[in-house]
Structure formats: C-alpha cells, structure tokens
C-alpha positions as CSV (number, residue, x, y, z in Angstrom):
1,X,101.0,109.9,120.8
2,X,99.0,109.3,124.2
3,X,100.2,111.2,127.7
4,X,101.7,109.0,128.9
5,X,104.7,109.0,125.9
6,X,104.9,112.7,126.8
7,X,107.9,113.2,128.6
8,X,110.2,113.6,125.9
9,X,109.1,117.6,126.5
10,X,110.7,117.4,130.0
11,X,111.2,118.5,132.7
12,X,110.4,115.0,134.4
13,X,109.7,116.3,138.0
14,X,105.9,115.5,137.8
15,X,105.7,112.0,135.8
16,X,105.8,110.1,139.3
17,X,102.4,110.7,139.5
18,X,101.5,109.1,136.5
19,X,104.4,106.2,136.7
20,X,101.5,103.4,137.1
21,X,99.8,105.2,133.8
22,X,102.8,104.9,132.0
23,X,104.1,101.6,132.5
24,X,100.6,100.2,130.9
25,X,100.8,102.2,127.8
26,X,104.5,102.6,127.1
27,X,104.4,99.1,125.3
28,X,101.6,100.2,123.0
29,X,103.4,103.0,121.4
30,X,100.6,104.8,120.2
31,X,100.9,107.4,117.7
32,X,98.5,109.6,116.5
33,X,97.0,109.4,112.6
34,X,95.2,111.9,110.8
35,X,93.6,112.9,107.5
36,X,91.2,116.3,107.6
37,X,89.2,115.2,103.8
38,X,87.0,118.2,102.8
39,X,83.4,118.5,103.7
40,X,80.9,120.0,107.2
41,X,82.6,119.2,110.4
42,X,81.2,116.6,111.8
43,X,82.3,114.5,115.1
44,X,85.8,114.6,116.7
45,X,86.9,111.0,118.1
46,X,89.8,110.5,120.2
47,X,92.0,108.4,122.9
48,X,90.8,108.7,126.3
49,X,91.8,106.9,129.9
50,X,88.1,107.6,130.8
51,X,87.3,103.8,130.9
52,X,90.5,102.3,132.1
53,X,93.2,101.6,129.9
54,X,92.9,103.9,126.5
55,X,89.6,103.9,124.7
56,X,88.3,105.9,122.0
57,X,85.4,108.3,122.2
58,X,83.5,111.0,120.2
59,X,82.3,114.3,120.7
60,X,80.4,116.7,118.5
61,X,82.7,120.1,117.1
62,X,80.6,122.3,119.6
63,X,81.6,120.1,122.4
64,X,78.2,118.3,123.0
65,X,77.2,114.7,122.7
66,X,80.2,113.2,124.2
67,X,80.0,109.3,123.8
68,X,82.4,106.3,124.6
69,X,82.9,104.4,121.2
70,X,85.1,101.5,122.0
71,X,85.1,99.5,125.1
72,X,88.1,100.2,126.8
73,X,89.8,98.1,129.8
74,X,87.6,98.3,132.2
75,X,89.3,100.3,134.7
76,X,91.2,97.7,137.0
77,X,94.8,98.5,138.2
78,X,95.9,96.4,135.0
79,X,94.0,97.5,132.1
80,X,93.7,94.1,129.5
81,X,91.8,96.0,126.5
82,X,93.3,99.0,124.9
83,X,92.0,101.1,121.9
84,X,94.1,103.8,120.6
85,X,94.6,106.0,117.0
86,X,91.4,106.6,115.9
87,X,91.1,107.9,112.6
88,X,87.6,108.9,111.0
89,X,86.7,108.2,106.9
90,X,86.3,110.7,104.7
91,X,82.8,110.0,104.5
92,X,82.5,109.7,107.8
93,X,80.5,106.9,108.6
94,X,83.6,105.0,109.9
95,X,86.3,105.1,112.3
96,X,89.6,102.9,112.0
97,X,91.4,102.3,115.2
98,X,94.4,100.3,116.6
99,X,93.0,97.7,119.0
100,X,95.1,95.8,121.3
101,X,94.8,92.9,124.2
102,X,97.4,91.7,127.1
103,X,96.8,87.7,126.9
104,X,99.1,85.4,128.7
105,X,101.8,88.4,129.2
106,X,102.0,88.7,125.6
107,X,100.5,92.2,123.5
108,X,98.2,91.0,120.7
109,X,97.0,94.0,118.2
110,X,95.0,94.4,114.8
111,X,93.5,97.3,113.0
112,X,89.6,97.4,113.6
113,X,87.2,99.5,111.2
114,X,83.5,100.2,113.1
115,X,80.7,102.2,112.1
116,X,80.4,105.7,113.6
117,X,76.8,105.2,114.0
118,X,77.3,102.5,115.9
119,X,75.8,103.0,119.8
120,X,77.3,100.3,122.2
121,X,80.8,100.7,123.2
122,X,81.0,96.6,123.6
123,X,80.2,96.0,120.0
124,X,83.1,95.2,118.6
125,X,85.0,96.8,114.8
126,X,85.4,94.6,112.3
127,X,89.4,93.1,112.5
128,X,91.1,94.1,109.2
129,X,94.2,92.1,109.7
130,X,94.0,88.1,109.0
131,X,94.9,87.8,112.4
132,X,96.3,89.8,115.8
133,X,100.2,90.4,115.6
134,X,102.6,90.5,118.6
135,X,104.4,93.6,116.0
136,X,103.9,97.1,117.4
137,X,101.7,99.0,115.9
138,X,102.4,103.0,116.1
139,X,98.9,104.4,114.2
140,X,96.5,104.0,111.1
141,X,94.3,106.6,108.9
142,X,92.0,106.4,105.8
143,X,93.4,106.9,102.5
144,X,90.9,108.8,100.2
145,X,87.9,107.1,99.1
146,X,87.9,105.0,102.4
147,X,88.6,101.4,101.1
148,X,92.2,101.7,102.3
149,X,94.4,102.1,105.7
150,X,97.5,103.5,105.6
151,X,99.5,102.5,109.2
152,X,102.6,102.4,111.1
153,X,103.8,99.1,112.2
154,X,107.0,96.7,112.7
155,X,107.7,94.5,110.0
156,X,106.8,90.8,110.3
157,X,110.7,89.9,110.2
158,X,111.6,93.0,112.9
159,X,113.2,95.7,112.5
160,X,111.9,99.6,113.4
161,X,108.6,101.1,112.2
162,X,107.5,101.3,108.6
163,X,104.5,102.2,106.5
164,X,102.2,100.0,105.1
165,X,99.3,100.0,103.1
166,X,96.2,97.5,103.4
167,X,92.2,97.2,102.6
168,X,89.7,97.6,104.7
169,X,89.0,94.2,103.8
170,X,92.4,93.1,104.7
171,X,93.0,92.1,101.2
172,X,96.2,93.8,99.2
173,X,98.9,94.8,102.1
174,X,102.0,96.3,100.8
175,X,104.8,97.9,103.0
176,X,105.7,101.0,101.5
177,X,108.9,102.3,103.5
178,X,112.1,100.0,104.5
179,X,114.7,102.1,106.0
180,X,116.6,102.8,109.8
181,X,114.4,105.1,110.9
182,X,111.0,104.9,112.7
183,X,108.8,106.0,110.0
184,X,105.4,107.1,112.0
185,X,102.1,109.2,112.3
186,X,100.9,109.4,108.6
187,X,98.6,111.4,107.2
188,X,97.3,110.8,103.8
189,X,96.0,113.9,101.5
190,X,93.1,113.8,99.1
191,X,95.2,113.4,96.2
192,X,96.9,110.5,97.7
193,X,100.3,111.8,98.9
194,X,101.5,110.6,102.6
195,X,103.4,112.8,104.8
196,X,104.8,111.2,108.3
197,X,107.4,112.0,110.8
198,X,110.7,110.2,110.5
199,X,111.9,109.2,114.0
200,X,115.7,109.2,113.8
201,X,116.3,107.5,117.2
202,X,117.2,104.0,116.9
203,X,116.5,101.3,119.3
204,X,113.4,98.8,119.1
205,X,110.1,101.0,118.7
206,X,109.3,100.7,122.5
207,X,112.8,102.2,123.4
208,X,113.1,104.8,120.7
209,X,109.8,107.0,121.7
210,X,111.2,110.3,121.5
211,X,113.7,112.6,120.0
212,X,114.6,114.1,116.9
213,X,112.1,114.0,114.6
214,X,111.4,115.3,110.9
215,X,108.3,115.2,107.9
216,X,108.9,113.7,105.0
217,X,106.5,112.9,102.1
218,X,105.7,109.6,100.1
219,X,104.4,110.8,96.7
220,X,101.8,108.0,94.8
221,X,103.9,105.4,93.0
222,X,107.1,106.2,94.6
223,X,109.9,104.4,97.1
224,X,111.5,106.9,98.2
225,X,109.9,110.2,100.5
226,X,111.1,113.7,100.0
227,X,112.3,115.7,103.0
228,X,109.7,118.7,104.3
229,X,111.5,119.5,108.0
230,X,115.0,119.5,108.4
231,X,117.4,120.3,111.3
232,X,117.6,119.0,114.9
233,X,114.3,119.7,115.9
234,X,111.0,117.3,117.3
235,X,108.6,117.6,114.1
236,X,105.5,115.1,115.1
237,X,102.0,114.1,114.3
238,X,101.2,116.5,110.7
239,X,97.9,116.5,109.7
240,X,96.9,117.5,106.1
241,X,94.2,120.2,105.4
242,X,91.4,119.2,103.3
243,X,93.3,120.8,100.4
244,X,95.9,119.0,100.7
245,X,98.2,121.7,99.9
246,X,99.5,122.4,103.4
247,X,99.4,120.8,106.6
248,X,99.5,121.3,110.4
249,X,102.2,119.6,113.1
250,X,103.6,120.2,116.1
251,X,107.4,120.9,116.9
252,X,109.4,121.0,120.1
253,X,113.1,122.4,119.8
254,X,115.6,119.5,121.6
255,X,118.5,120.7,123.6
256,X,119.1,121.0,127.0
257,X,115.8,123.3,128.1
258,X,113.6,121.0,126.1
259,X,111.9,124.4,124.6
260,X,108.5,125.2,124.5
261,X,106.1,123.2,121.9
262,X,104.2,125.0,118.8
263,X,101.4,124.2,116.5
264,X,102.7,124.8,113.1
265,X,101.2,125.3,109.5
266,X,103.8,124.2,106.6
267,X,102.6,125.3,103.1
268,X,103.9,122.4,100.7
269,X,104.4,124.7,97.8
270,X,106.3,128.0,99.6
271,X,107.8,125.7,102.7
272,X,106.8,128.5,104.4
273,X,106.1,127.9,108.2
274,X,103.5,129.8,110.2
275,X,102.7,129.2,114.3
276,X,99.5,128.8,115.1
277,X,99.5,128.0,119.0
278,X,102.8,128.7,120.5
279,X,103.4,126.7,123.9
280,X,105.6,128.4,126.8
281,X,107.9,127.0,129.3
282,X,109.3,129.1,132.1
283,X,110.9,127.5,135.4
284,X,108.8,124.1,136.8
285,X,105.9,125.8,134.3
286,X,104.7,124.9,131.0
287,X,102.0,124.8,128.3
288,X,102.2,122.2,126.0
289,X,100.4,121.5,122.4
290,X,100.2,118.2,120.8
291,X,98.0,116.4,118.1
292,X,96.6,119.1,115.4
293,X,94.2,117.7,113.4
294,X,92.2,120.4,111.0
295,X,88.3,120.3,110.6
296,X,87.1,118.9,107.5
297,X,86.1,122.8,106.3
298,X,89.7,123.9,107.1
299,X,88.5,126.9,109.6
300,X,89.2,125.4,112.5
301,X,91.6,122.7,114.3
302,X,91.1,120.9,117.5
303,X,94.3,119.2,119.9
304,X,95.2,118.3,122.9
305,X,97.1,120.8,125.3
306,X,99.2,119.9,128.7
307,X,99.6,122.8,131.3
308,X,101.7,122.6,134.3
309,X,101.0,126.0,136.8
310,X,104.2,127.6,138.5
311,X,102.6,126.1,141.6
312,X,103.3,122.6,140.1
313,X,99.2,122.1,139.3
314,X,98.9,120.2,136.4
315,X,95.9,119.8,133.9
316,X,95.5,116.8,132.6
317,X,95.8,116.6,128.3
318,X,92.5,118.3,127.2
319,X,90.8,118.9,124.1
320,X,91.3,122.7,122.6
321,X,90.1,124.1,119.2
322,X,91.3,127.3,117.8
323,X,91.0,129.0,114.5
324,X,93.3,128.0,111.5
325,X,94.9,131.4,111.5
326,X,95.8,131.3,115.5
327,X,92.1,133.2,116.6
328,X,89.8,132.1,119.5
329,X,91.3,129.1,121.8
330,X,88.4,127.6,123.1
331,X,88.6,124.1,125.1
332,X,86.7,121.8,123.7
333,X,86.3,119.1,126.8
334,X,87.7,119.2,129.9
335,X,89.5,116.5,130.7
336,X,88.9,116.4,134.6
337,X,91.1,112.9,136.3
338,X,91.7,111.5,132.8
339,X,94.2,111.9,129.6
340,X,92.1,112.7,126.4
341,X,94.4,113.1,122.9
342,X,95.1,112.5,120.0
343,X,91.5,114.3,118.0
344,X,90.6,112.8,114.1
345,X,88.1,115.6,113.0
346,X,85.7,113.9,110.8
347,X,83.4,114.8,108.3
348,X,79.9,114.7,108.6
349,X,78.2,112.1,106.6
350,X,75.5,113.2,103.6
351,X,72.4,113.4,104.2
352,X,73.0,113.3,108.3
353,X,71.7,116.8,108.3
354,X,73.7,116.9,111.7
355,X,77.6,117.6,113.3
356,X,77.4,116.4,117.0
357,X,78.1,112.9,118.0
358,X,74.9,112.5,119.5
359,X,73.0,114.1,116.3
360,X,73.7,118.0,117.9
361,X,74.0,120.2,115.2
362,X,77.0,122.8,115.2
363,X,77.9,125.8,113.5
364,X,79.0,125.3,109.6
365,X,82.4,126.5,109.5
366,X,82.7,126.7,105.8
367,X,82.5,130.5,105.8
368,X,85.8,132.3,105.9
369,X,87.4,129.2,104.8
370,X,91.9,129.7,104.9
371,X,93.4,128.0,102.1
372,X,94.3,124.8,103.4
C-alpha cells in the first residue's frame, strides 16, 4: 500500500502535512504484490513520489544504481500519470505494474508488463488488458514461469475486490475469488499456490482501506481459500519465500492504541509465527514497518519503514533490508522529501553476470541461506 493509505496505524496528528498527497492517491488504492522466485538477487523496484504522482523505480540490492523506470506525473500540484505495484518476473527481465491516468475527471487503469532492461522512463509497458477500466485496481504479481498475472481488481459488474488471473498477453482472464470481502495483495509461490489478505471492511474499495485484515490461501484448482491468520488483528501485504514453504507479512494489532507494527515470518507447515522487525509506538512516537518482500536467495528482505521522533520529526517511508532471521537493519535508500514503498525483489536474469540496476554487482547472498 503507498504512504499515503497509511493512517489506518494512527495516531493522525501529522497527516495534515501530507493531506494534498493523499487526496491524489487515495482513489488509486494501491496495494502492494509480491512473489520472491528463487535465484541471485538481482534489482529491487518500487513506488516512489520522486517524479510527481507515484512512479516506479529500481535500485540495485547494495543500494547503487538507482533509476526511474516509469514516467510518473510529472510533478504538477495535480499529478495526471500514476504507476504503482510493481512486481518483478521470476526471470527477471520484466516488471508488471498497475498504470493509471486522470482523463476528463474520470480514473482510467490497465496492467502494463515492460522490460527491466528497458532505459527511458517515457517508453511505455506493453497494456495487458484489451482496454483501460474505470474498476479499481488494488495490485498485480507474476505467477511462476512469467506468462501470467495474478491481480486485485473490482469486478466488471461491481462489487468489492477479487482475484483474477490473466496472460501477459491479455488472453485467458478468469476471476478466481467472489465473496464480501476485499480480497487483496497476492503473492503467488513457485508451486502455484496464492496467499492474499482478506480485507473484512466493507464499503466500496476506496472507502474500505483499512482495518481488520487476515491471510488466506488459494490452493491450484480450487474455489475456495484456506484461512492462515485468524483473530482481530491487521495481517497485510505477505510475501512468499522462494521456497514457498513460508512467507513474510506485516501485522498491526487494532484497538484503541493502534499498536506498534511487526514484520512477521509464518511457516505454512508448523503455523508457527516468528518477528522479524518489531515496530514501537510510545506517546506522539512511532516506528512503523510495511511491505516485506524476501530476496530471491531467501537471506535477506527489504521494506519500507515510517519513523515519527518524540519531537514530532518524521522520516518519510524509506527503503530498509535486514536479515531473514531479524540480523543487520541497514537502509537501503533514503527517502529524503519523497514516499518510496512497496519493494518487489527480483531475480537477476542468466547470464546478466550482474545484481545492481545499473549493472553494479552485489554481494551473492546464497550463503547461509534460512529455509524459506
């Protein structure tokens, strides 16, 4: 999800000075969409307000090389041009995105697929959808082997947020949840299976951001997804390890302190739950987590972390990594005047030789590997 949906975490104090920020993006609903497919690390795109509007860009794992990918909205007070949800293949030569444009008051959006190799920021991914739709769409990912997208979007004939599946090509589009609930942020594993958040808030998708939240898991072939959270917290945005037998999310307890956010690791087979990055919160203070999303190798994971000081300073969402197991929090990117989230940790391609964005190479991180 971008900053600006953030305030579900509370308290609300400081959101004035991003009210302008807001209003843009809260129609967009972004969400984020991850897949960590096993290989060498290789670039980390996200969503970025460094070019007006939201944009996506790439970095290499060691922090070099950072590149804008897609255009953006060219920084006027009223941003026309958004990009959002990136998503990198499991090859690696790709990255799917949500693209959207503000024509005649209306919000027209597709899924675009564009070549990671690609240099210019104006040249534009290839649509995937027949045409734009006025339907929000929350977030898209790869599915293994790359020739399919897996997203979050609202149903031609209404209704909340379900899953669908769909071609690169645009060619064989299926929905594959119908239910009440906003069914959002999938991740797809190497063997196929889907986990997501369900969003238990009702209300039409641009009203029903926040609240509580659970994983559940779409299993190949089947209908209906099997519960993996329970209970009254926020469980959002999981991310599957390139094993595929255990995945990373982040949870925020709801009640009336709004407690402090966590990075979690849930083993599918045990359902046993270990923190990885624990958030605090304490008075007007707070450290906030969001996004996981696990390196190809399964050492490492990179996200996006909010910090508000007790003297009311706030550091705008930047990019951290830190090791599987909770070791080493390093940031990645400082974020400076704008909002980057939402990482997609990609493999690098065969034969590239190379990890950074820009062709830096980085450290191999398959040493030491956790079982993820």
């Amino acid at each position: 999800m971008t900053v600006a949906l953030r305030s579900r975490r509370g308290p609300l104090s400081w959101m004035a000075t991003i009210a302008l920020l807001a209003t843009a993006l809260l129609a967009l609903t972004p969400g984020t969409s991850l897949a960590a497919f096993p290989g060498v690390p290789g670039p980390i795109a996200f969503q970025s307000t460094r070019a007006g509007g939201l944009s996506v860009w790439l970095i290499g794992a060691d922090g070099a090389g950072l590149r804008q990918f897609t255009v953006g909205g060219g920084g006027g007070p009223r941003p026309q041009l958004f990009q959002y949800s990136p998503a990198i293949s499991p090859d690696g030569r790709s990255v799917a995105y949500v693209g959207a444009e503000e024509r005649g008051g209306k919000t027209w959006r597709n899924l675009f697929v564009k070549p990671i190799a690609a240099r210019d920021p104006k040249q534009a991914g290839h649509p995937v959808l027949d045409r734009p739709t006025l339907r929000a769409i929350n977030s898209v990912t790869f599915a293994p082997g790359g020739r399919r997208l897996i997203f979050s979007a609202v149903p031609a004939d209404g209704g909340d947020l379900e899953l669908f599946s769909v071609g690169t090509d645009g060619r064989g589009r299926r929905q594959l949840t119908r239910n009440a609930i906003q069914d959002i942020e999938p991740t797809v594993s190497v063997t196929g299976r889907i986990a997501f958040a369900r969003l238990f808030q009702r209300g039409r998708p641009s009203q029903a951001l926040f609240g509580r939240a659970n994983l559940a898991l779409l299993l190949p072939g089947r209908i209906v997804p099997l519960p993996l959270t329970s209970g009254s917290t926020e469980d959002r945005d999981p991310d599957f390890g390139p094993s595929g037998r255990s995945l990373v999310f982040e949870r925020y307890s709801r009640g009336a302190n709004s407690g402090a956010g966590r990075i979690i690791r849930l083993d599918l087979a045990s359902k046993r739950l270990q923190t990885i990055f624990a958030g605090s919160r304490a008075g007007g203070s707070f450290d906030d987590p969001h996004s996981p999303a696990l390196s190809p190798s399964g050492g490492e994971l990179v996200f996006d972390r909010t910090v508000r000081d007790e003297a009311g300073q706030i550091e705008n969402p930047s990019l951290y990594k830190i090791g599987a197991t909770g070791q080493g929090l390093d940031a990645l990117l400082e974020a400076g005047d704008a909002y980057d989230t939402d990482p997609s940790w990609g493999t690098l391609p065969r034969g590239a030789g190379r990890s950074g964005s820009d062709g830096t190479r980085t450290r191999d991180l398959r040493r030491d590997r956790p079982a993820l």
